[in-house]
C-alpha positions as CSV (number, residue, x, y, z in Angstrom):
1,X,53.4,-52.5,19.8
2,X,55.0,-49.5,17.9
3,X,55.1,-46.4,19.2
4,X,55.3,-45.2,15.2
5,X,52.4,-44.4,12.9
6,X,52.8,-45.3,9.0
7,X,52.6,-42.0,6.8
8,X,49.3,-42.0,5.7
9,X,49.9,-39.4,2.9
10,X,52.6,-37.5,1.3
11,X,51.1,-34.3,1.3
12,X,52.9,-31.5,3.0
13,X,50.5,-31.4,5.8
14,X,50.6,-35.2,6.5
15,X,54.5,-35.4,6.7
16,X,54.8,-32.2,8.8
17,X,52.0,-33.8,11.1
18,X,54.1,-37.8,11.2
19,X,57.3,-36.3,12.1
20,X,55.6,-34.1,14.9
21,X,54.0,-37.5,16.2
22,X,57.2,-39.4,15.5
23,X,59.4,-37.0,17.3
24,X,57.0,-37.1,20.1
25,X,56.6,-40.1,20.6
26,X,60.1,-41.1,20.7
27,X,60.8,-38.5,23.6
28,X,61.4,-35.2,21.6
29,X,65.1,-36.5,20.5
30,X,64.9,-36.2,16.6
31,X,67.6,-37.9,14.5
32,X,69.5,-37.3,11.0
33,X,67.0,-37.6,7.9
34,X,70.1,-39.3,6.3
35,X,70.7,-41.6,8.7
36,X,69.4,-45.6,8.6
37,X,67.0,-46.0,11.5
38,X,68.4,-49.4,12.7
39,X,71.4,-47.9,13.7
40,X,70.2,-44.6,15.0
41,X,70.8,-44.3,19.0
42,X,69.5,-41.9,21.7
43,X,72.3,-39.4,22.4
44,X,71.4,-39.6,26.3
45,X,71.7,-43.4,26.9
46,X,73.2,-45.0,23.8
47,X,70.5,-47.4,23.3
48,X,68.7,-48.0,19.8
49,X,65.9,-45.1,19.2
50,X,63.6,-47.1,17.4
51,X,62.7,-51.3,17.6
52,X,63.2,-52.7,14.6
53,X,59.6,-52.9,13.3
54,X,59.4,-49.0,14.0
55,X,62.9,-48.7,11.6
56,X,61.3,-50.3,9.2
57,X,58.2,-47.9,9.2
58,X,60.7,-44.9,9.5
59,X,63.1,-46.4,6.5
60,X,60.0,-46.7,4.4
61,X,58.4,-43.0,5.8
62,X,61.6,-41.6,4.9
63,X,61.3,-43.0,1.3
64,X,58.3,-41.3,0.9
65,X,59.1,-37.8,2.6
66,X,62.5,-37.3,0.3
67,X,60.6,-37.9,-2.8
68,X,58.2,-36.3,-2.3
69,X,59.9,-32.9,-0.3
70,X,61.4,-32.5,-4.0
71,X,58.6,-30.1,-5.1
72,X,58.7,-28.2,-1.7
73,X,59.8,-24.8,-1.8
74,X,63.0,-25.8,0.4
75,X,63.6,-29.9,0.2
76,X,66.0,-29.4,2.8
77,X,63.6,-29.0,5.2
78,X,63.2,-32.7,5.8
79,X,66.2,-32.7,7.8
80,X,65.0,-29.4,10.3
81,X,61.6,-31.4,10.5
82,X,63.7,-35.3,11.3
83,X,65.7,-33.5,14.1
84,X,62.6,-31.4,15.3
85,X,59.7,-33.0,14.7
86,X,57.6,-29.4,14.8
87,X,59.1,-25.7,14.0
88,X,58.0,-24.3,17.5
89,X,57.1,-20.5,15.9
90,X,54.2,-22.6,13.7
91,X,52.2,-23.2,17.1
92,X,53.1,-19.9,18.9
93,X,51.6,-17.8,15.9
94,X,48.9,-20.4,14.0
95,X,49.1,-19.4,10.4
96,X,52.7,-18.9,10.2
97,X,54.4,-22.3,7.8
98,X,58.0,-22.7,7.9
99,X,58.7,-24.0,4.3
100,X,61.6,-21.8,3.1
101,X,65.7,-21.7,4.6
102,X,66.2,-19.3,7.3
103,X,69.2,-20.4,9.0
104,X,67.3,-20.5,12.5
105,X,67.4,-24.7,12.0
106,X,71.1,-24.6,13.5
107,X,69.7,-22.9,17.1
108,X,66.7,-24.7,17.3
109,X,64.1,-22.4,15.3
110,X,63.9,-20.2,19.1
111,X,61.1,-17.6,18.7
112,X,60.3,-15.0,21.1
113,X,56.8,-15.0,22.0
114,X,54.3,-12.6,22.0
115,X,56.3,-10.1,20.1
116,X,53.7,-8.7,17.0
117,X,55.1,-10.9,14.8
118,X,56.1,-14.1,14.2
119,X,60.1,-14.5,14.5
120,X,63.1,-16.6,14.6
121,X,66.4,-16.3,15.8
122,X,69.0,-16.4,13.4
123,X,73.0,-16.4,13.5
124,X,75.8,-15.6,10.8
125,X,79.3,-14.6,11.7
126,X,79.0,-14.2,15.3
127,X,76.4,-11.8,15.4
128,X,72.5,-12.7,16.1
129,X,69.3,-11.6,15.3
130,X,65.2,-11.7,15.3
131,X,63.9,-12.7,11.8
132,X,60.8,-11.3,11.9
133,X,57.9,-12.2,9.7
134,X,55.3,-8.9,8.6
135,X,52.8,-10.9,6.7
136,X,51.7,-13.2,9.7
137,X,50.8,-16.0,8.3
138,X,50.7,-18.7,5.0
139,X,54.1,-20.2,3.7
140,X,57.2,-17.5,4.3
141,X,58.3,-18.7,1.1
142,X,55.5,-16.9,-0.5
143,X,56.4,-14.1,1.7
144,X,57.2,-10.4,0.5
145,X,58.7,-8.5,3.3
146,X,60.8,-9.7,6.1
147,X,62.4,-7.7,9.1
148,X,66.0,-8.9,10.9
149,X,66.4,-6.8,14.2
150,X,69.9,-7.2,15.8
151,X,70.0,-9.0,19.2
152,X,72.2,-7.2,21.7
153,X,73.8,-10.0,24.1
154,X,72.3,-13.5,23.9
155,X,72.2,-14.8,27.5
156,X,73.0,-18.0,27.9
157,X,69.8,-19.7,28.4
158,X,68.2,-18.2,25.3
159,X,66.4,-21.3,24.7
160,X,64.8,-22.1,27.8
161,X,63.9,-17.9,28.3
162,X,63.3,-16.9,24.4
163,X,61.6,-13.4,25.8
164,X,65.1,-12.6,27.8
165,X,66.7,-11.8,24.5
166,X,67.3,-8.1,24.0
167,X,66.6,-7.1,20.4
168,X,67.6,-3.5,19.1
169,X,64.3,-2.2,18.0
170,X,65.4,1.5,17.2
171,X,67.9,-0.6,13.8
172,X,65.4,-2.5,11.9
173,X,66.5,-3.8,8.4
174,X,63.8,-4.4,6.0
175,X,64.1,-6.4,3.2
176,X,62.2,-9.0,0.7
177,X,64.1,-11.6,-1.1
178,X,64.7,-14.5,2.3
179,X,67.5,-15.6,0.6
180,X,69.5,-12.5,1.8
181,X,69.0,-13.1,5.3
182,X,72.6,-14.8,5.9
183,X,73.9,-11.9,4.3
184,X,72.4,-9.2,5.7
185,X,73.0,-10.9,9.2
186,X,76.9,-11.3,8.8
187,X,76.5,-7.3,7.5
188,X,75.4,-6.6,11.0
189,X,78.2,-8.4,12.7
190,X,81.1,-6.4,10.4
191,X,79.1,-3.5,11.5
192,X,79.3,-4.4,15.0
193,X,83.3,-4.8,15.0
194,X,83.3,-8.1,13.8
195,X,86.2,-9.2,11.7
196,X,86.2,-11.9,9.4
């Protein structure tokens, strides 16, 4: 018996909702969107992720998903969703969609929670920081205002203890086009000392 669902649909909502199952039900251990699922291992022990009538559902699922994440806002999101299975922020603040680049893919997509907005942690040169999200909710590619607020030290188990990060709230930089985010990030490290 497989432990993986067909895609029923290839609306936005139905892939976000197979790779959450997917991911799930493999043990949380996502996988390379490029990769071919009959050669994909688990990291931990080695041995094959999926059987081979569950690569066959993920080969043809994958189809689907890259053809169709051609018309979303960010396509390249099928590979943050493939290792993720879920963008963690989305269920701490219920509203909030994940569709746009933001960087925060590479650590995880680590929110703090109950801050008054949703966030995610971001990284460029060094230097960290809290992408904050004014709005609330809907896609953040549809968004108009965004916030970045410099983390002071990240301890080491930011991932595990999200609301142990100290963020500089006195220094906020507002801003509206998300594409800057990288940008304004790596300003905040050469402002901090670093040195490219």
């Amino acid at each position: 018996m497989s432990r993986i669902n067909r895609l029923e649909a290839t609306d936005t909502q139905s892939i976000r909702k197979w790779f959450a199952e997917t991911v799930a039900a493999i043990g949380g251990e996502g996988w390379h969107a490029d990769d071919s699922p009959s050669t994909i291992v688990k990291l931990s022990t080695g041995e094959r992720l999926f059987s081979e009538e569950e690569a066959a559902i993920v080969r043809q699922a994958m189809k689907d998903v890259f053809k169709a994440a051609r018309s979303w806002p960010e396509p390249d999101m099928v590979y943050d969703l493939a290792m993720c299975g879920s963008i963690p922020v989305e269920a701490l603040y219920p509203g909030i969609i994940i569709d746009a680049f933001t960087s925060a893919g590479r650590l995880g997509y680590v929110s703090i929670p109950g801050r008054e907005f949703p966030n995610l942690l971001v990284e460029n040169g060094g230097q960290y920081a809290i992408l904050e999200f004014p709005q609330g909710t809907g896609p953040i590619s549809e968004h108009e205002n965004f916030v970045l607020k410099a983390v002071l030290n990240l301890p080491a188990d930011y991932s595990e203890n999200p609301t142990s990060i100290p963020v500089d709230e006195e220094n906020p930089v507002r801003f509206s086009d998300l594409f800057e985010v990288e940008d304004l990030v790596f300003d905040m490290a050469k402002s901090r000392g670093f040195r490219a």
